[in-house]
C-alpha positions as a Markdown table, in Angstrom:
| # | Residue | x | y | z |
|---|---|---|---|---|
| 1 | Unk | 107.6 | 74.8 | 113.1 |
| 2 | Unk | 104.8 | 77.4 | 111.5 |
| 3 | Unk | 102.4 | 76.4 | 114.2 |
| 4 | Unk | 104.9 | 76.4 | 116.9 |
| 5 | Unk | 105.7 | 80.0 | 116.0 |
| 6 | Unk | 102.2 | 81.0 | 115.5 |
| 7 | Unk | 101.1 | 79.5 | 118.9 |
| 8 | Unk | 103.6 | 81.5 | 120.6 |
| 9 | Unk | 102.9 | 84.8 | 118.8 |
| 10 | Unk | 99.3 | 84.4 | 119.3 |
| 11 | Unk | 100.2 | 83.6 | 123.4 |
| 12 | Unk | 102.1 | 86.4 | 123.4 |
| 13 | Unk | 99.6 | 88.8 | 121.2 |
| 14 | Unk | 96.6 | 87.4 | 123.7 |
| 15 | Unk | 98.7 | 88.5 | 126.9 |
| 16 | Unk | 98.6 | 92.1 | 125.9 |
| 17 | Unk | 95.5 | 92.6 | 124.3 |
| 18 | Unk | 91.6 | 92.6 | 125.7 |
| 19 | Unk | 89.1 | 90.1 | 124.2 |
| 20 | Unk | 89.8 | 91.1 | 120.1 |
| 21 | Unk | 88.2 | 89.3 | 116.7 |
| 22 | Unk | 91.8 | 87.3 | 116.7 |
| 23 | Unk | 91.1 | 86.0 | 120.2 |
| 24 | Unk | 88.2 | 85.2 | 119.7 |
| 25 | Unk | 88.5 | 83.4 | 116.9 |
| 26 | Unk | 92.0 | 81.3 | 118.2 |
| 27 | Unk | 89.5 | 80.5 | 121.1 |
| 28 | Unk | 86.6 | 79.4 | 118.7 |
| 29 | Unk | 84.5 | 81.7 | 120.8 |
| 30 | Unk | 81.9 | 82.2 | 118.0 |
| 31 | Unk | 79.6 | 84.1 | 120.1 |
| 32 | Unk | 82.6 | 87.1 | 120.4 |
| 33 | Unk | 83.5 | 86.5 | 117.0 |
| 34 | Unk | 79.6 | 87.3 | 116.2 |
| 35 | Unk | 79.5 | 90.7 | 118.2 |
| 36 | Unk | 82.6 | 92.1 | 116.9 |
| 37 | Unk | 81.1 | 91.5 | 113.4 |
| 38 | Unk | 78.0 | 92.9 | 114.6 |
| 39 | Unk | 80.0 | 95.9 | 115.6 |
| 40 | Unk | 81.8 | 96.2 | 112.1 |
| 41 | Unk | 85.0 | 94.8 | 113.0 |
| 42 | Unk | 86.8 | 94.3 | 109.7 |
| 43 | Unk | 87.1 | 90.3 | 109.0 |
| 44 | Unk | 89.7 | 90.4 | 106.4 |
| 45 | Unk | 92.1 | 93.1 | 109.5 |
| 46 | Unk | 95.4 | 91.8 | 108.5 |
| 47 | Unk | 98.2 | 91.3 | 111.4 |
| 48 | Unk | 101.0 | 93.9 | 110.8 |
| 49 | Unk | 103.9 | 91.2 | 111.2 |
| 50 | Unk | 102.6 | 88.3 | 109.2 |
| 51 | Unk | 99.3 | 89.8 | 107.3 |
| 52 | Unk | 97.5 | 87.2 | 109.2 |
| 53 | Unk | 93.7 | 87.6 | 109.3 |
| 54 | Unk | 91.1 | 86.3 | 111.9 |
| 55 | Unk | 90.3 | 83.3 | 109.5 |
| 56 | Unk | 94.2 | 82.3 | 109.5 |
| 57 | Unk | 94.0 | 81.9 | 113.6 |
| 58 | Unk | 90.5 | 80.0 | 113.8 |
| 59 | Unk | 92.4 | 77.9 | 110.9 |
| 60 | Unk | 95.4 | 77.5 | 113.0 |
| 61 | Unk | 93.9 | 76.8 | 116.0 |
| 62 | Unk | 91.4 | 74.2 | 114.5 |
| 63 | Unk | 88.3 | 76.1 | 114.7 |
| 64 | Unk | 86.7 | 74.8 | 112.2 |
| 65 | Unk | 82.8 | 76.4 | 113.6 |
| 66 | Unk | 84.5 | 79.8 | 114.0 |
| 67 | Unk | 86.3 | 79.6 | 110.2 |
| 68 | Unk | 82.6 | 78.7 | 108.9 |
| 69 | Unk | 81.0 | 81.4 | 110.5 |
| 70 | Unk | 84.2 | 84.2 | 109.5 |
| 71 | Unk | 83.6 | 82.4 | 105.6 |
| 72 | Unk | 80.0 | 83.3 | 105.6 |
| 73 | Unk | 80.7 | 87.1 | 106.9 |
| 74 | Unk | 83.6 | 87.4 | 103.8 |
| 75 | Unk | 86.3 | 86.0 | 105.6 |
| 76 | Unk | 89.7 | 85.0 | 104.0 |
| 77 | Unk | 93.1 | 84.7 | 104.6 |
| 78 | Unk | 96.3 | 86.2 | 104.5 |
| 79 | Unk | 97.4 | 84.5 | 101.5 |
| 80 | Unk | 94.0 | 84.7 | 99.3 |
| 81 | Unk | 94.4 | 88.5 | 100.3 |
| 82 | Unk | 97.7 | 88.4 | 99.0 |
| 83 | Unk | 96.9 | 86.8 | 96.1 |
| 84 | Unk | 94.2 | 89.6 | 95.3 |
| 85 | Unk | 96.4 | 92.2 | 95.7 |
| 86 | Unk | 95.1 | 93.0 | 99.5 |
């Protein structure tokens, strides 16, 4: 049911937005991933609805490269953030 939802928020959330970190990283495109960290895109940006981060949709999405590489930058997700008081 989680994914379900998450699929269709992300579908939804890719429709009206241009090629973002999230995209990117549902799509596994790691080299997009690598410019908007390049750039200084923030990896830990949590969504405003769910606090999900760019790690929680290459996780979702079974991107399992594009998680790695988020990782290596400092990447975590929602509920580590949480947990840290983020």
């Amino acid at each position: 049911m989680k994914h379900l939802l998450i699929t269709t928020i992300a579908a939804v959330v890719l429709v009206g937005c241009g090629t973002g970190i999230y995209e990117a990283a549902a799509k596994g495109n790691i080299e997009v991933v690598k410019q908007h960290l390049a750039a200084g895109a923030d990896v830990n940006a949590k969504g405003e609805e769910f606090g999900d981060t760019p790690l929680d949709w290459a996780i979702d999405f079974k991107r399992i490269k594009t998680a790695d590489l988020l990782r290596k930058h400092g990447g975590k997700t929602g509920e580590e953030l949480k947990a840290e008081g983020n």
